[in-house]
BALO-745978 format. One record per residue (C-alpha): z, y, x; residue in three letters. Coordinates in pm, whole numbers. Each point is the difference from the previous one (the first is absolute). Example, Ala and Ser with C-alpha at 12.3 -4.5 7.8 and 13.67 -1.06 7.14 Angstrom:
2
{r {780; -450; 1230}; 'ALA'}
{r {-66; 344; 137}; 'SER'}
This chain:
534
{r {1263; -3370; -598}; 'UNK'}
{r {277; 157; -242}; 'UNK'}
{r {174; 251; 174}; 'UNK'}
{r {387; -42; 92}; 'UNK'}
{r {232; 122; -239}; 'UNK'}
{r {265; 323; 163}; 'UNK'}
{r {369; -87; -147}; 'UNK'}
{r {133; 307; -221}; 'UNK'}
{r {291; 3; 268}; 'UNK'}
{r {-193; 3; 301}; 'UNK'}
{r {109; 320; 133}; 'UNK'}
{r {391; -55; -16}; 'UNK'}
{r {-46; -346; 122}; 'UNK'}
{r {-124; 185; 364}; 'UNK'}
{r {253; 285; 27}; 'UNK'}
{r {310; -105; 143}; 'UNK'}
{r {338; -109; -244}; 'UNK'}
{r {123; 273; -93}; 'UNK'}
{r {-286; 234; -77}; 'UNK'}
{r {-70; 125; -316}; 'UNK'}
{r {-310; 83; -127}; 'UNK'}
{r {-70; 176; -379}; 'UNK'}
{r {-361; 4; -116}; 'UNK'}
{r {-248; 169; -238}; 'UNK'}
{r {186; 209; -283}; 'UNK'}
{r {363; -138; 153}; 'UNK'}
{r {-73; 214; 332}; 'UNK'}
{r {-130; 286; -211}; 'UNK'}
{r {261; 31; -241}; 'UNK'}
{r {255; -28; 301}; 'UNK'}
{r {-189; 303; 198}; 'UNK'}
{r {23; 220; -332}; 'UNK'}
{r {333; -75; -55}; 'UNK'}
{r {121; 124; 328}; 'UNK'}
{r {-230; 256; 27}; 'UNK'}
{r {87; 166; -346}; 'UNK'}
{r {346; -72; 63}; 'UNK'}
{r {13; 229; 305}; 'UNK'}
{r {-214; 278; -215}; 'UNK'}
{r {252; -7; -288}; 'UNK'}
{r {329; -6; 265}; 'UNK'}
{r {-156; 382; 164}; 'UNK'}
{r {-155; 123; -364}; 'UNK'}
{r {312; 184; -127}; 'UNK'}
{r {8; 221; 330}; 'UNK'}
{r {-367; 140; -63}; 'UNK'}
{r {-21; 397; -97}; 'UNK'}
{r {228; 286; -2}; 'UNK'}
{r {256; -189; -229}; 'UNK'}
{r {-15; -342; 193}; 'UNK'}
{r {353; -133; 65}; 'UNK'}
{r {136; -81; 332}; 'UNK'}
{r {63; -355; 104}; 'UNK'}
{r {330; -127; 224}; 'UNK'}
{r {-49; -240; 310}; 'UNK'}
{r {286; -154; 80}; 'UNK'}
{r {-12; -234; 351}; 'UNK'}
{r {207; -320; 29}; 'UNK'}
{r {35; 20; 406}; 'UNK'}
{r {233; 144; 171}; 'UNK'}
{r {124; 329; -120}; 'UNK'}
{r {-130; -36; -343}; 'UNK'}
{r {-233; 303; 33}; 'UNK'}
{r {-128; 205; -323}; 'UNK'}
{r {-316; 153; -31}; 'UNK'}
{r {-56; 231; -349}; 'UNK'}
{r {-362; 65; -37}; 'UNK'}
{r {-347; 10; -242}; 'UNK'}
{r {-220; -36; 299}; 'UNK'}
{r {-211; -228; -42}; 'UNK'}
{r {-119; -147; 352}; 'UNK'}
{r {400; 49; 68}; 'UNK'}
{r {102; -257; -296}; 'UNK'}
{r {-294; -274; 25}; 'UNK'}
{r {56; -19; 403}; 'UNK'}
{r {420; -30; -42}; 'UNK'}
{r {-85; -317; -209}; 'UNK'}
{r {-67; -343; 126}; 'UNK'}
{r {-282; -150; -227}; 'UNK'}
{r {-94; -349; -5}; 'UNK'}
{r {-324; 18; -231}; 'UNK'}
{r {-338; 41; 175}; 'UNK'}
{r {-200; 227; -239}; 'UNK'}
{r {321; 217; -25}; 'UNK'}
{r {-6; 45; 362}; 'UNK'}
{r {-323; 99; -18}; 'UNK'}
{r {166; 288; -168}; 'UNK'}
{r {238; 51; 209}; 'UNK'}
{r {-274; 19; 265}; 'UNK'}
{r {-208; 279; -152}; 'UNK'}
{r {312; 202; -93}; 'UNK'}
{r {29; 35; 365}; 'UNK'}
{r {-334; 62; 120}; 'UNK'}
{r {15; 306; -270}; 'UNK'}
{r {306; 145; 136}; 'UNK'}
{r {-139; -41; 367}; 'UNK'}
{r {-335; 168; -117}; 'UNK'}
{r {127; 226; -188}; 'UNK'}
{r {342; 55; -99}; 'UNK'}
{r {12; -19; -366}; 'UNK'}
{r {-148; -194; -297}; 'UNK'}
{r {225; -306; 119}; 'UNK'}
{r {120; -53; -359}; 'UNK'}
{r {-358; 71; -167}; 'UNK'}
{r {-149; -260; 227}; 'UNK'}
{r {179; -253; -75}; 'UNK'}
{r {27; 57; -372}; 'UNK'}
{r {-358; 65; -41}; 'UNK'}
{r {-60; -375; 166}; 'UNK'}
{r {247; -123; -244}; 'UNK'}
{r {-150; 128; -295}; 'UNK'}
{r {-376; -93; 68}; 'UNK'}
{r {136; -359; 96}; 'UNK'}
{r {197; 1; -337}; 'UNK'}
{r {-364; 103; -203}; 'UNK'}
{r {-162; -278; 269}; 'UNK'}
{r {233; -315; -167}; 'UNK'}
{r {-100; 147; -389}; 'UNK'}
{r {-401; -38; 142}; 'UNK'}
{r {60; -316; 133}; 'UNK'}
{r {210; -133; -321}; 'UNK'}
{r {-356; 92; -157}; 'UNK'}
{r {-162; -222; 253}; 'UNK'}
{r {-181; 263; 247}; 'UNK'}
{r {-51; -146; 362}; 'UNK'}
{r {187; 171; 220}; 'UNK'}
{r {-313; 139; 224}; 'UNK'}
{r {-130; 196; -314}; 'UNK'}
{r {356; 133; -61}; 'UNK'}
{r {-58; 107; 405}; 'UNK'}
{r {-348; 159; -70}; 'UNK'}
{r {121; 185; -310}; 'UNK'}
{r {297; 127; 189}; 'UNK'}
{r {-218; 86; 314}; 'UNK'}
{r {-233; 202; -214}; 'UNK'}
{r {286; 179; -182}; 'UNK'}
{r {146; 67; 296}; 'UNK'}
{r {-320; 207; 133}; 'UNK'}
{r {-27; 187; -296}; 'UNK'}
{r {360; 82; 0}; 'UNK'}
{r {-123; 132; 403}; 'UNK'}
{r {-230; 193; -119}; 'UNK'}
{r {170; 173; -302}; 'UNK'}
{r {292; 56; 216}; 'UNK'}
{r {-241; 168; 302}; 'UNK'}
{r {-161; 216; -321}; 'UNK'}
{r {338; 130; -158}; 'UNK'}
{r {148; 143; 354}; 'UNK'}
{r {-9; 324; 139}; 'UNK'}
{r {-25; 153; 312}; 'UNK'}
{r {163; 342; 131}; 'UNK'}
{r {-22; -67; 356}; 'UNK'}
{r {-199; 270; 78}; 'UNK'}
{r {307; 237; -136}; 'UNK'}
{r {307; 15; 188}; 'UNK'}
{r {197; 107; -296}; 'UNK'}
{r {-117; -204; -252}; 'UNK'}
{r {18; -293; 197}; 'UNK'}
{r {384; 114; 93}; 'UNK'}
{r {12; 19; -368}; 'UNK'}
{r {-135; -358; -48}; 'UNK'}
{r {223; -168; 259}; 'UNK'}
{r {339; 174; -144}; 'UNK'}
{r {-92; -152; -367}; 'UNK'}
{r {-95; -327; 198}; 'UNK'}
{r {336; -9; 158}; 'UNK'}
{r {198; 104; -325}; 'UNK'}
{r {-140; -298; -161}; 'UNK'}
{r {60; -216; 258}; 'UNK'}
{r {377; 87; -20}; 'UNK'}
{r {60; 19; -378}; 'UNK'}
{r {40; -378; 50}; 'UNK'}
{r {238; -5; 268}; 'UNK'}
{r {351; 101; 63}; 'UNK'}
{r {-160; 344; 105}; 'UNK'}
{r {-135; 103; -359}; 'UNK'}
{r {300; 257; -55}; 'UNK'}
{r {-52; 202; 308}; 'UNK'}
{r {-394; -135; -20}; 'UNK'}
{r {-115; 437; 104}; 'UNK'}
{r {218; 19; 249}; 'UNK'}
{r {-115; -361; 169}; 'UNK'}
{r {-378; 73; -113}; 'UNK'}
{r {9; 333; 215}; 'UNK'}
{r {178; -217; 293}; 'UNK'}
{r {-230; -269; 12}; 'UNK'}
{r {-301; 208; -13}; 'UNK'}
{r {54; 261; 206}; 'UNK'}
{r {110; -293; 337}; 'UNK'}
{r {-338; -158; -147}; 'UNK'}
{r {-197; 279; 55}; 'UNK'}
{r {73; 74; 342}; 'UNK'}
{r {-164; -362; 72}; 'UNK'}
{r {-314; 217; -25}; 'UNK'}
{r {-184; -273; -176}; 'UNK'}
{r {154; -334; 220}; 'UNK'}
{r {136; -280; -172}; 'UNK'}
{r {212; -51; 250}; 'UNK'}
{r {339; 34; -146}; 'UNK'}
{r {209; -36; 355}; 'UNK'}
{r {43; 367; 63}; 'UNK'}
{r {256; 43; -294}; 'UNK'}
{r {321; -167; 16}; 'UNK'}
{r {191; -53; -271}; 'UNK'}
{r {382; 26; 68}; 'UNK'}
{r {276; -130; -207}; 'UNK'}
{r {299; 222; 8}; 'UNK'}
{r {319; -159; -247}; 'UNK'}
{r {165; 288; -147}; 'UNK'}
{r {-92; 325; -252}; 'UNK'}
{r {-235; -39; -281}; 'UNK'}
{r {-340; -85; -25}; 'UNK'}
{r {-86; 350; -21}; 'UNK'}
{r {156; 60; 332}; 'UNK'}
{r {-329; -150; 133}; 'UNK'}
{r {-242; 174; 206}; 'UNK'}
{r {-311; -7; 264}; 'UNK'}
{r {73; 116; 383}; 'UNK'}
{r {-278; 93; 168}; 'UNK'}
{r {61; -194; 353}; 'UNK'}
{r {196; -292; 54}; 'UNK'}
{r {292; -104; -15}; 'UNK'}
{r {180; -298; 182}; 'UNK'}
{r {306; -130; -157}; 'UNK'}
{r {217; -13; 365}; 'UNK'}
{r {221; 208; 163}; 'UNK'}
{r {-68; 135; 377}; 'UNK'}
{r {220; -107; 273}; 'UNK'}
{r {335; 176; 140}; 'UNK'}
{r {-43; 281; 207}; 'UNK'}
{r {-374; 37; -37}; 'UNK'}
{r {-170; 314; -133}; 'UNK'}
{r {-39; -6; -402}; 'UNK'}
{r {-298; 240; 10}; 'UNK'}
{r {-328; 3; 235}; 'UNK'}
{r {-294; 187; -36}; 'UNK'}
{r {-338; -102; 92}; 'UNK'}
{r {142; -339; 3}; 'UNK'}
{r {-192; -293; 244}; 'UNK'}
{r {86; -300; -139}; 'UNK'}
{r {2; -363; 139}; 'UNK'}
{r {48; -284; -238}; 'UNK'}
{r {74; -382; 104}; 'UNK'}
{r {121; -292; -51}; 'UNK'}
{r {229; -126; 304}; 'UNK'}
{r {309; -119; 83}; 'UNK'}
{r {240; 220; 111}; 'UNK'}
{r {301; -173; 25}; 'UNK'}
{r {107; -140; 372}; 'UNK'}
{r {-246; -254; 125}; 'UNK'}
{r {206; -323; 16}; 'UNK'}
{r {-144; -295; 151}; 'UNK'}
{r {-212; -106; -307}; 'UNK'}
{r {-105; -335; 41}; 'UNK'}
{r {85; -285; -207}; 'UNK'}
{r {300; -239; 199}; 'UNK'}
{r {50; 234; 252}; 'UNK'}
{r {325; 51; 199}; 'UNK'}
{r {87; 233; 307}; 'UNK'}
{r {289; -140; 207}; 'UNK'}
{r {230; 229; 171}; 'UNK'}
{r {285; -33; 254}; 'UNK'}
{r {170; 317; -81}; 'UNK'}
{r {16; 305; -205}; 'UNK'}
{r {-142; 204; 225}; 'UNK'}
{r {-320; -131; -21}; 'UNK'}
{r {17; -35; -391}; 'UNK'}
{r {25; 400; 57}; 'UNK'}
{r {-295; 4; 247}; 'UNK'}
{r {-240; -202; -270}; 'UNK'}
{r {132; 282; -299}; 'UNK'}
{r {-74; 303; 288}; 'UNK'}
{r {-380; -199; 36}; 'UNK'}
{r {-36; -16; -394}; 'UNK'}
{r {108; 336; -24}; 'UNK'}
{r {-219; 116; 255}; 'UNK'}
{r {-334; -177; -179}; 'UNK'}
{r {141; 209; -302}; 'UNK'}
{r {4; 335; 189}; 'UNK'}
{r {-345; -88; 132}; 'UNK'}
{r {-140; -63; -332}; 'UNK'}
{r {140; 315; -175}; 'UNK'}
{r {-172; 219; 290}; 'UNK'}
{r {-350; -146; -43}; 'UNK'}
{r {97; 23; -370}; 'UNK'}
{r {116; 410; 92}; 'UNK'}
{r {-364; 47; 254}; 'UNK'}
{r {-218; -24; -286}; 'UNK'}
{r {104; 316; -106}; 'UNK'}
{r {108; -12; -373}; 'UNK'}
{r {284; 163; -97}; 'UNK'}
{r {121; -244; -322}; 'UNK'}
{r {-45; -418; 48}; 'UNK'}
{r {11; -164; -248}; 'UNK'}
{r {72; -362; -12}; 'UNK'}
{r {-27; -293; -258}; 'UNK'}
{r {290; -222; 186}; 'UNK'}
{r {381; 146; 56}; 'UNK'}
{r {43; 196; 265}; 'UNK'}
{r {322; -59; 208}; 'UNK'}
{r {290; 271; 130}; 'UNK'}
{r {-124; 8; 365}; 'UNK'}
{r {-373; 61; -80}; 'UNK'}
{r {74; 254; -273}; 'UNK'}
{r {281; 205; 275}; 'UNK'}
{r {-344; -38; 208}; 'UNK'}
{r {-229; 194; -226}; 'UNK'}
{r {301; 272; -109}; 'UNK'}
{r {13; 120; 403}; 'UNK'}
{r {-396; 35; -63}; 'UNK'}
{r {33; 194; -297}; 'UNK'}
{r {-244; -299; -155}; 'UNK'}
{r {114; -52; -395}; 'UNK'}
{r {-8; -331; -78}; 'UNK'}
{r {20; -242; -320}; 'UNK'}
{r {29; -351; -19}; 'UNK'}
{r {-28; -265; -220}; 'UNK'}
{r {-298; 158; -225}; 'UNK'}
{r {-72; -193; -235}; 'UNK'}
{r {-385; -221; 55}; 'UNK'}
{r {-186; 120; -267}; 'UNK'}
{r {169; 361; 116}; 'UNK'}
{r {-124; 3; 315}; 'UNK'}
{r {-313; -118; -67}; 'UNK'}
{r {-56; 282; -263}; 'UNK'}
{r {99; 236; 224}; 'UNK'}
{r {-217; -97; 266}; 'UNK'}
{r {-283; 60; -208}; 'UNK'}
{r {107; 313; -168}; 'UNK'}
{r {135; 177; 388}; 'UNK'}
{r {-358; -118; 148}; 'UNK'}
{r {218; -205; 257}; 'UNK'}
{r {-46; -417; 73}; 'UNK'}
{r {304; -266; 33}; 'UNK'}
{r {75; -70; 328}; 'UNK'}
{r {189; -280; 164}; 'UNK'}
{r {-73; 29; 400}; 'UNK'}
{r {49; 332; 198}; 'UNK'}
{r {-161; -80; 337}; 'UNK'}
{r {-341; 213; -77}; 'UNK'}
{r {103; 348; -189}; 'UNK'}
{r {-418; 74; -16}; 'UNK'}
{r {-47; -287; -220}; 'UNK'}
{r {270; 123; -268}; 'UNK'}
{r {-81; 200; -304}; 'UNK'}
{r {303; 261; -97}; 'UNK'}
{r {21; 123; -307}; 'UNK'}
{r {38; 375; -139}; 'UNK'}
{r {165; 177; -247}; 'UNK'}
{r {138; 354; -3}; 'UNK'}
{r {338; 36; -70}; 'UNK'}
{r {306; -303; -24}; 'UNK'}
{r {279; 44; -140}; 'UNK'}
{r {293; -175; -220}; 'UNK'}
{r {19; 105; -341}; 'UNK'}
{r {248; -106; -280}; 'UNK'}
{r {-90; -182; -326}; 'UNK'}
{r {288; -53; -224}; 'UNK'}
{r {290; -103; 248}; 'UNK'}
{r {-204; -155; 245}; 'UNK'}
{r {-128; 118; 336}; 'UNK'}
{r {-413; -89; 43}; 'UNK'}
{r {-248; 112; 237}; 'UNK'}
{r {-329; 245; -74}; 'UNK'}
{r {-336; 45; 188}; 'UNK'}
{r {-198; 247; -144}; 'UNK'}
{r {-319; 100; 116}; 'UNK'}
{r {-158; -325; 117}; 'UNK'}
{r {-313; -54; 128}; 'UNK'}
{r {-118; -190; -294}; 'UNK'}
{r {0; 283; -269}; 'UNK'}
{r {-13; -230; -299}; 'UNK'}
{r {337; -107; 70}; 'UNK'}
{r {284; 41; -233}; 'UNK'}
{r {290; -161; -150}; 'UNK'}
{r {134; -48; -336}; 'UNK'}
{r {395; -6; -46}; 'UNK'}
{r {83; -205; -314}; 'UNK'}
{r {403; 97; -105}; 'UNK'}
{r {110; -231; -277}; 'UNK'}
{r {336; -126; -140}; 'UNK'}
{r {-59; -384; 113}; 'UNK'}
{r {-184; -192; 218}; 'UNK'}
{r {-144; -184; -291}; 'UNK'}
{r {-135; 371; -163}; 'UNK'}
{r {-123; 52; 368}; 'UNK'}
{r {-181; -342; 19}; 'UNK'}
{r {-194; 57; -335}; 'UNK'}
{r {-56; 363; 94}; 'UNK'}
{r {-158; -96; 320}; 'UNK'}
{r {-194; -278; -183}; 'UNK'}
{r {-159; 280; -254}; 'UNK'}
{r {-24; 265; 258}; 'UNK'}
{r {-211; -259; 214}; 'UNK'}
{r {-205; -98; -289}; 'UNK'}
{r {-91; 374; -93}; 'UNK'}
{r {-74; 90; 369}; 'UNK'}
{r {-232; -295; 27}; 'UNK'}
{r {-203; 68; -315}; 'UNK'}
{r {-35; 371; 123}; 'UNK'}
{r {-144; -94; 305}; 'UNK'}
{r {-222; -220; -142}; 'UNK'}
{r {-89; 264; -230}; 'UNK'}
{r {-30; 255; 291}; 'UNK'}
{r {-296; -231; 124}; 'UNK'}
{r {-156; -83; -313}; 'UNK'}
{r {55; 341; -234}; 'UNK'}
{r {-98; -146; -311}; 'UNK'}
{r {224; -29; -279}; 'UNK'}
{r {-8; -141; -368}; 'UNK'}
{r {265; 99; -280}; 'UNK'}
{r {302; -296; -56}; 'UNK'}
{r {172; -85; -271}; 'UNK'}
{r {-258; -257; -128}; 'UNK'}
{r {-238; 190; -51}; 'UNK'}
{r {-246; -158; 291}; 'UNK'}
{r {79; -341; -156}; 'UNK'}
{r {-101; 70; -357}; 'UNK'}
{r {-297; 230; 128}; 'UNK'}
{r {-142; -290; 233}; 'UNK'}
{r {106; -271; -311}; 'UNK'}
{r {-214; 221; -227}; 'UNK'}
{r {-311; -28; 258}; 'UNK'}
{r {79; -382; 22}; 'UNK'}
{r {-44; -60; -356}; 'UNK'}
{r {-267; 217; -64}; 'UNK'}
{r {-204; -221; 247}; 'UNK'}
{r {150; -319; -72}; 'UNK'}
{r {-128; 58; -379}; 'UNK'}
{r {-358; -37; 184}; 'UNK'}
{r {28; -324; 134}; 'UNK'}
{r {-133; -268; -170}; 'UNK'}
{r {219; -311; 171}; 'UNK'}
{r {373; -92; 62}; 'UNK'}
{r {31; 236; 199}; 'UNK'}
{r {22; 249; -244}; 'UNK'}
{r {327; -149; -72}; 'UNK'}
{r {150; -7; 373}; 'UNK'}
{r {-105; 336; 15}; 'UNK'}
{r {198; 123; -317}; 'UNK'}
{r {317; -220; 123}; 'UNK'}
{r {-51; 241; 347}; 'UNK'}
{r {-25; 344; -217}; 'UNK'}
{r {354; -123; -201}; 'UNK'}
{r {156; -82; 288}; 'UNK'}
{r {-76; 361; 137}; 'UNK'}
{r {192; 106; -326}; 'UNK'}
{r {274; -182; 66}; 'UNK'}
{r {141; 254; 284}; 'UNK'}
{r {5; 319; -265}; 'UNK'}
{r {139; -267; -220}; 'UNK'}
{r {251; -113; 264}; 'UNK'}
{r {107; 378; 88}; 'UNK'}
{r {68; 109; -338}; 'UNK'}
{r {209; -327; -126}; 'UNK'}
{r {231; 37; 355}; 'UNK'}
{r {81; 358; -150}; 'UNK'}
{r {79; -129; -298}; 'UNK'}
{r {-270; 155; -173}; 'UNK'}
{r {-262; -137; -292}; 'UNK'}
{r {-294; -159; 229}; 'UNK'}
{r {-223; -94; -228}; 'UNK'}
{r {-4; 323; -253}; 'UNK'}
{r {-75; 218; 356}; 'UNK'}
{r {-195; -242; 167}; 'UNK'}
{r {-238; 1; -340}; 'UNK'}
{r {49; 384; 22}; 'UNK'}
{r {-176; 23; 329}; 'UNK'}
{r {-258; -248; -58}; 'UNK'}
{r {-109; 239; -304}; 'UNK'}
{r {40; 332; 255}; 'UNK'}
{r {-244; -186; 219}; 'UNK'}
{r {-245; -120; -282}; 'UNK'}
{r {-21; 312; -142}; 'UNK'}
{r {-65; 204; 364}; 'UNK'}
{r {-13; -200; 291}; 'UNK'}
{r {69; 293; 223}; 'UNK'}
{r {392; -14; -202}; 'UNK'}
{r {273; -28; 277}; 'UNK'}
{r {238; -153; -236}; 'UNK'}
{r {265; -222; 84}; 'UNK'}
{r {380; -132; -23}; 'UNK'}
{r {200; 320; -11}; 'UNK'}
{r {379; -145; 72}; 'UNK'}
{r {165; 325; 16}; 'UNK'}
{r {-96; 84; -397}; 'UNK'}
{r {-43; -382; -74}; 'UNK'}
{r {-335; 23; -130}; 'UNK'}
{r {-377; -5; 89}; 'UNK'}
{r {-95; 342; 220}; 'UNK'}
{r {-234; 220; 231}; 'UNK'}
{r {39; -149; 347}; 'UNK'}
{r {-153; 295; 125}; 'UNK'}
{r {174; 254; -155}; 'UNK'}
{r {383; -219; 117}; 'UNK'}
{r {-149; 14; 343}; 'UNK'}
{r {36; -437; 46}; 'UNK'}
{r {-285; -81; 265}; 'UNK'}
{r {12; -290; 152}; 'UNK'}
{r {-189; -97; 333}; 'UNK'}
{r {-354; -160; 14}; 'UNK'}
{r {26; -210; 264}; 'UNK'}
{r {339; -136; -138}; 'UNK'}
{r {-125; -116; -326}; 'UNK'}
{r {-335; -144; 121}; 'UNK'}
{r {163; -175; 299}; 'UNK'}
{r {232; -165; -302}; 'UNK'}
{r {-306; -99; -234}; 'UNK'}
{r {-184; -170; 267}; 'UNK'}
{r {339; -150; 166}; 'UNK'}
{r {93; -166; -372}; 'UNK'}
{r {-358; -91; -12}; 'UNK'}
{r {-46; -174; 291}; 'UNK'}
{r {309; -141; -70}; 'UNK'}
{r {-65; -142; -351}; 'UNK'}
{r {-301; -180; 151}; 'UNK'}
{r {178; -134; 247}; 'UNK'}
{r {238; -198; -225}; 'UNK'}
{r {-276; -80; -276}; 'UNK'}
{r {-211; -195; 256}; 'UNK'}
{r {332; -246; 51}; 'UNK'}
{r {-69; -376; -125}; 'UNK'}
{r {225; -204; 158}; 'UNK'}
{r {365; 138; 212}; 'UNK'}
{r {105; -268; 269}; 'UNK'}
{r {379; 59; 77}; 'UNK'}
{r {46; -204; 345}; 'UNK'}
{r {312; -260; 33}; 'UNK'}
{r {299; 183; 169}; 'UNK'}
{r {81; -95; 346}; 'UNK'}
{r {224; -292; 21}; 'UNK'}
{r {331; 103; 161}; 'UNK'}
{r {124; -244; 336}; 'UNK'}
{r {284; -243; -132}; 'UNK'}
């Protein structure tokens, strides 16, 4: 019985009109495409010399963002292709994990998808382009796992090893020309951490006005509010209470409601009652003993008169993410009901007191419970300046934690890349299959970044990366790599670029994972778009 023949067009003829469906090389070629697209959009910001890019928003307000951050660009954009928000994706997940790499990530994936479409031009199925890659992509593990170094046993050294970390972190950012002063900064608020990834305990504040210079790390926090009229400005010792309630006067808060009434005497009599559920709130607010309250919601005339006779300082309207911070750095919890003072956690600190910054009136705690706290007071000329400082001062702080965890470190500038390409080709050249090939395609990729780096500085790429593959040939144990400050090939070790482990693994096996990802694809289905109701 012959067998019944499938038409070529079976699939669209079940998907609904409208959908689109692109097969075979057509769906490959499309995921490429977008993929390498997004690469080549966030290449020239890689390195010390990358340039910035502007963001410009068409809603309301037109607002401008001036950045090279990678995760910062590729999540401002809306991207319709698949494979390039696969991208997109992993760009995030880096900066989440930890902190930096967002650029590499991404242009690493777009470079070993760009050597994947010249193996499949020569015919090679994508699943042995997946197992070459895979098996590169252990030895490149492994290499990078043998090249680091640990000083976490000395304090010093690993001080030493998380100031060069940081310095290369900022020479890509806005940062780089005050990159000591930030490097000191960053690790010195990290180190207090003791170890915790944590980053909560340091608060980065954002201060217009001054130079970048200006900038410095408080130890204690600081809350950008001012305290109340006729309340002390300085306690000692300080309990404090932190909540989120209303403290305006407690209207009749129910939807459609309406209170009737024949004169104005008893409109007076229901404002006496309102202000008399006020009065009884601020004294159960006042018997739990804390001498500052602290509250996320306004707080009105009559309550705040209230806590002044009670010699209670009190500041409202703090911020969310400001109270909740200092909740956790004062030891305290955030409260909303008063009715059971044994069931509410104060918090502590040792001294409060308003202090000035530029022109503008802010309040300090200093000596919270939570020792690791501090707070790190960016001055800048702009808000855009401020807004990419932040950015780079976030990234560094992340990767130092990180680092702080996991103390190994490898030397940058390339020089892992080409050290863990040399290791990929000296065991590719031992396999006797395709795979040989993939795994080659992987190790050029790899040289790509050094190659990358030293083009964006306007340097000649190919004469230093050629320079370093020699250093490496000749003595594997070589540290030498792209040297933008002289503009040649030089001693990573001796320049002091290190670069953290767990970054540039956690990019490898993100672009990866990635890569494989998009090279399995055979077929994209785009569904119909919703019909809209005439």
């Amino acid at each position: 019985m012959g067998q019944v023949g499938v038409p070529s067009n079976f699939t669209q003829s079940v998907l609904q009109q409208g959908a689109v469906e692109e097969k075979g090389e057509n769906a490959r070629l499309s995921a490429f495409v977008g993929a390498m697209a997004i690469a080549d959009l966030v290449k020239t910001t890689l390195g010390p010399k990358g340039m910035d890019k502007i963001l410009q928003s068409v809603s309301q307000g037109e607002q401008v963002t001036v950045t090279n951050d990678g995760a910062t660009i590729l999540k401002s954009i809306y991207v319709d292709n698949p494979a390039a928000k696969v991208l997109v994706d992993i760009s995030k997940v880096q900066d989440d994990e930890v902190g930096d790499g967002t650029t590499s990530v991404v242009v690493m994936a777009g470079e070993l998808l760009r050597e994947a479409e010249q193996l499949m031009q020569q015919k090679i199925h994508p699943m042995v382009i997946i197992a070459g890659f895979r098996e590169a992509a252990d030895i490149a593990r492994a290499c990078l796992e043998a090249i680091s170094f640990d000083n976490g046993a000395d304090k010093d050294a690993l001080r030493n090893d998380l100031l060069n970390i940081a310095k290369t972190t900022l020479s890509s950012k806005i940062l780089t020309g005050d990159k000591d002063h930030f490097a000191e900064l960053a690790v010195d608020a990290v180190l207090r951490l003791k170890g915790s990834t944590d980053l909560q305990a340091i608060q980065i504040l954002k201060k217009p006005g001054g130079t970048i210079r200006d900038s410095f790390l408080d130890e204690g926090f600081i809350l950008d509010k001012r305290i109340g009229v006729g309340q002390p400005k300085r306690v000692e010792n300080a309990k404090i209470l932190v909540a989120n309630t209303s403290m305006d006067s407690d209207k009749v808060k129910i939807y459609g409601a309406r209170v009737k009434a024949d004169s104005l005497a008893k409109v007076a009599e229901i404002e006496l009652a309102e202000k008399d559920k006020m009065k009884q709130k601020c004294e159960a607010i006042i018997g739990h003993g804390a001498d500052i309250f602290i509250n996320r919601q306004l707080i009105y005339n009559y309550p705040e008169e209230l806590f002044a006779d009670a010699g209670v300082m009190a500041i409202e309207h703090a911020d969310f993410d400001g109270i909740e911070r200092l909740a956790l750095v004062t030891g305290g919890e955030i409260v909303s009901t008063f009715e059971d003072p044994g069931n509410v956690k104060l918090g502590h600190c040792d001294l409060v007191e308003e202090m000035m910054i530029g022109d503008d009136t802010l309040i300090h705690f200093s000596g919270c419970s939570m020792g690791e706290a501090c707070t790190v007071v960016l001055r800048g000329a702009s808000k855009h300046v401020l807004d990419e400082a932040e950015r780079s001062l976030h990234d560094a702080l992340c990767v130092l934690s990180q680092t702080a965890a996991d103390t190994r470190v490898i030397y940058g500038g390339g020089w892992a890349e080409v050290a863990a390409s040399a290791e990929i080709d000296r065991a590719a050249a031992l396999v006797g299959s395709k795979k040989s090939l993939c795994m080659s395609a992987y190790a050029r990729a790899l040289r790509r970044i050094p190659e990358i780096i030293a083009d964006n500085a306007g340097l000649d790429f190919a004469e230093i990366v050629s320079q370093m593959r020699a250093a490496n040939a000749a003595d594997p144990s070589s540290t030498m790599g792209v040297d933008v400050v002289s503009g040649s090939a030089g001693d990573m070790r001796q320049r002091g670029i290190y670069e953290s482990f767990k970054v540039k693994s956690t990019a490898l096996a993100s672009a990866s994972d990635a890569v494989e990802m998009i090279l399995r694809v055979d077929d994209i289905i785009r569904c119909a778009p919703r019909a809209r109701d005439e």
